[in-house]
C-alpha positions as CSV (number, residue, x, y, z in Angstrom):
1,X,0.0,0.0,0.0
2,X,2.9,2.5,0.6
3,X,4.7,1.8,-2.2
4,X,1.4,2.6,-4.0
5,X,0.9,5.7,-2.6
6,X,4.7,6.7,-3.7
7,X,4.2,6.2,-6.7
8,X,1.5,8.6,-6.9
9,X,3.4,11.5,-5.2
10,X,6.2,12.4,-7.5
11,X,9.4,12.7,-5.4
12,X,7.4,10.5,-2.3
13,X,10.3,8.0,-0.9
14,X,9.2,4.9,1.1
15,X,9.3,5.4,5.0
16,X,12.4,4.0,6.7
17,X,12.2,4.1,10.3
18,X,15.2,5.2,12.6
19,X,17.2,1.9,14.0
20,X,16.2,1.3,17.1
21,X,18.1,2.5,19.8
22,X,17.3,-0.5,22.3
23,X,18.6,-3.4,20.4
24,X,16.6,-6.4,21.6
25,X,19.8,-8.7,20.7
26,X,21.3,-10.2,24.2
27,X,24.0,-7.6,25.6
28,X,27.4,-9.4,26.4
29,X,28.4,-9.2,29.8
30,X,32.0,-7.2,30.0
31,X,34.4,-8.8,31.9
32,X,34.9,-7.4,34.8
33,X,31.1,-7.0,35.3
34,X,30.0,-3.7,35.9
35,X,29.2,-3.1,40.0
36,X,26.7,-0.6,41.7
37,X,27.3,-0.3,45.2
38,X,24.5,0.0,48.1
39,X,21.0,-1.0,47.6
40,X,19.4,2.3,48.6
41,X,16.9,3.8,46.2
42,X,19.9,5.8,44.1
43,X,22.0,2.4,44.1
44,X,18.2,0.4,43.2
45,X,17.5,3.1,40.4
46,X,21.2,2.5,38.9
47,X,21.1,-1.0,39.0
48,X,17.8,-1.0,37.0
49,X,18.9,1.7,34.2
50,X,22.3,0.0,33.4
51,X,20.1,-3.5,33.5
52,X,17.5,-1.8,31.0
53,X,20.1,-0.2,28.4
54,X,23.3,-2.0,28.7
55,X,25.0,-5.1,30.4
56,X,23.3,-5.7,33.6
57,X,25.7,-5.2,36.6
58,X,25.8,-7.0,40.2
59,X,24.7,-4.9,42.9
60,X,26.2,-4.9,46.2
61,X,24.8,-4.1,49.6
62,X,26.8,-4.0,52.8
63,X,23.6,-4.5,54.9
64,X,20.6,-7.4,54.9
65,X,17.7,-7.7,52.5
66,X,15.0,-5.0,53.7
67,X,13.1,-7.9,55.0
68,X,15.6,-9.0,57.6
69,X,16.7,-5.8,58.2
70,X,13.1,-4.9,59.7
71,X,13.3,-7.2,62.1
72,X,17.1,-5.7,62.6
73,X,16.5,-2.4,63.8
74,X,13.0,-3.3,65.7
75,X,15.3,-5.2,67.5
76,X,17.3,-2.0,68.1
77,X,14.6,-0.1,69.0
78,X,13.1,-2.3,71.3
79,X,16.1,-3.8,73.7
80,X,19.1,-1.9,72.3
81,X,20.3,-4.7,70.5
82,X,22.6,-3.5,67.2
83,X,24.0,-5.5,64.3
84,X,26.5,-3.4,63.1
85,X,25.8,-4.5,59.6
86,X,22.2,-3.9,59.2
87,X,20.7,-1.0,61.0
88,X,19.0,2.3,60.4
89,X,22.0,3.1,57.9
90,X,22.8,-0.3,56.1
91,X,20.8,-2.8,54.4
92,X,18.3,-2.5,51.5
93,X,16.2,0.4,51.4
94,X,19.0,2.7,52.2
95,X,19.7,5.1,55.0
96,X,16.3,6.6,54.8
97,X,14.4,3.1,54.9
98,X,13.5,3.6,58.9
99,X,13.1,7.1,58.4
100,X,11.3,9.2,56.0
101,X,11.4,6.5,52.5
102,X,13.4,8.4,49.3
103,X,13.7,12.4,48.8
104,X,12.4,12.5,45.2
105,X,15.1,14.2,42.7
106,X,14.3,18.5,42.1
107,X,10.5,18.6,41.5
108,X,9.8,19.0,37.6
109,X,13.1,17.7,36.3
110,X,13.4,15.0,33.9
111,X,15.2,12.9,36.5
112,X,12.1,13.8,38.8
113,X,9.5,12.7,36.0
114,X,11.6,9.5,35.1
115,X,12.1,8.7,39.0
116,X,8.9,9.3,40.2
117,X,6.7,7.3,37.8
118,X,8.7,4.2,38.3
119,X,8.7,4.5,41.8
120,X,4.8,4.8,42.0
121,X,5.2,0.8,39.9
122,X,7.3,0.0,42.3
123,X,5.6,1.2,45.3
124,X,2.0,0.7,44.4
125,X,1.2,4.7,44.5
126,X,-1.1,5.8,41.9
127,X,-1.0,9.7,42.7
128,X,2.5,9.9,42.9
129,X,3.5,12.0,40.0
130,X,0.6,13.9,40.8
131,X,1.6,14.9,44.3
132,X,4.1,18.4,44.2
133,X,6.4,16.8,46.6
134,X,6.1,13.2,46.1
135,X,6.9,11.1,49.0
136,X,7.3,7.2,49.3
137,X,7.1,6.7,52.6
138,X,8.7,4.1,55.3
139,X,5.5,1.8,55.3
140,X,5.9,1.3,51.8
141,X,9.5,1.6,51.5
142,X,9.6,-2.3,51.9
143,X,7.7,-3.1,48.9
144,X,9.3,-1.0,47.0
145,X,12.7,-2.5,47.5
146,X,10.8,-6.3,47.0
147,X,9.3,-5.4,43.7
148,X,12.4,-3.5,42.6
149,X,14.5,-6.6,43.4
150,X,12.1,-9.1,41.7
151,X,12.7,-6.5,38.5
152,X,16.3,-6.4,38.9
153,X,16.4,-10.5,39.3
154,X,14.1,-10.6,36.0
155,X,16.9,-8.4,33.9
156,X,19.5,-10.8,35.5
157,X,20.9,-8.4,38.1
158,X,22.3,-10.9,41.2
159,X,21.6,-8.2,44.5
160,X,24.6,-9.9,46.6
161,X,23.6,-8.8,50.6
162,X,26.3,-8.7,53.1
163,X,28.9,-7.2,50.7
164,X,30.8,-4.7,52.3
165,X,32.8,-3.0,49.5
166,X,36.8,-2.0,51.7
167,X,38.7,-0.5,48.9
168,X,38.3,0.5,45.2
169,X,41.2,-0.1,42.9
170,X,41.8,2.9,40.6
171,X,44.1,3.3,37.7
172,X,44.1,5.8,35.7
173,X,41.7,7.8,37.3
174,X,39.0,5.2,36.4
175,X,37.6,2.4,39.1
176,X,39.1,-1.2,37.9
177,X,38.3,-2.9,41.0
178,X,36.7,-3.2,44.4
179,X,37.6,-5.1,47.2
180,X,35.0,-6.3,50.0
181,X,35.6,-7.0,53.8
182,X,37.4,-10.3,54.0
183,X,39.6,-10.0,51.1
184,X,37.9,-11.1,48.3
């Protein structure tokens, strides 16, 4: 049908549409794998947009899946009980997990757009674009961090818990390496 109409419209070339810029071919993993460190809604985000548009990295968190870590700092708060490794401050969820959930990027920026809308998916809050100062929350905070791991999981990003990053190898004024507690 298009190359009908063409032909009726002198100087009318056919269509071609731009390549696409989100090649659905399998992305080769670099060797080393690419590493985002912390699990807090900046490290979550990152994980997610170098999943979604180029080799999917590991991401490391120093601190306990958000579901264990609950019960971590309840523990805190009630008897005075601390694990040093998953607290207020570490574990998924970030430091702002058992506080006031994620400050949202500069209202009306791109980033804030972008950001926002995938955290109401993630969170299960319809209204949150809508809202001039979006806010997550601490009550919803934890399923955010289990939908946006079961996300991550699906684009083949391992979330490795307990995986204290020590030291960062830098040559050249770019990061070649990191080295966790213990060594490895």
């Amino acid at each position: 049908m298009e190359e009908a109409a063409c032909a009726r419209v002198p100087g009318a070339k056919r269509y071609e549409p731009p390549p696409d810029p989100f090649p659905t071919s399998p992305v080769r993993r670099p060797d080393p794998t690419p590493v985002v460190v912390g699990a807090g809604p900046a490290g979550l985000f990152a994980a997610l947009t170098l999943a979604r548009f180029a080799p999917p990295p590991s991401c490391w968190e120093r601190g306990r899946p958000v579901e264990e870590r609950a019960g971590d700092v309840a523990r805190f708060w009630r008897d005075g009980t601390s694990t040093p490794e998953s607290n207020a401050q570490f574990g998924e969820g970030g430091a702002g997990r058992f506080r006031t959930g994620s400050s949202p990027p500069e209202s009306g920026t791109r980033s804030w757009t972008t950001s926002s809308r995938r955290s109401r998916s993630f969170a299960g809050i319809p209204g949150l674009v809508k809202d001039a100062k979006p806010h997550v929350g601490t009550d919803r905070l934890r399923r955010f961090c289990r939908r946006m791991r079961a996300e991550l999981a699906s684009l083949g990003v391992p979330v490795r818990f307990g995986a204290r990053v020590e030291e960062l190898s830098v040559s050249e004024g770019e990061v070649r390496g990191v080295r966790l507690a213990g060594g490895e």
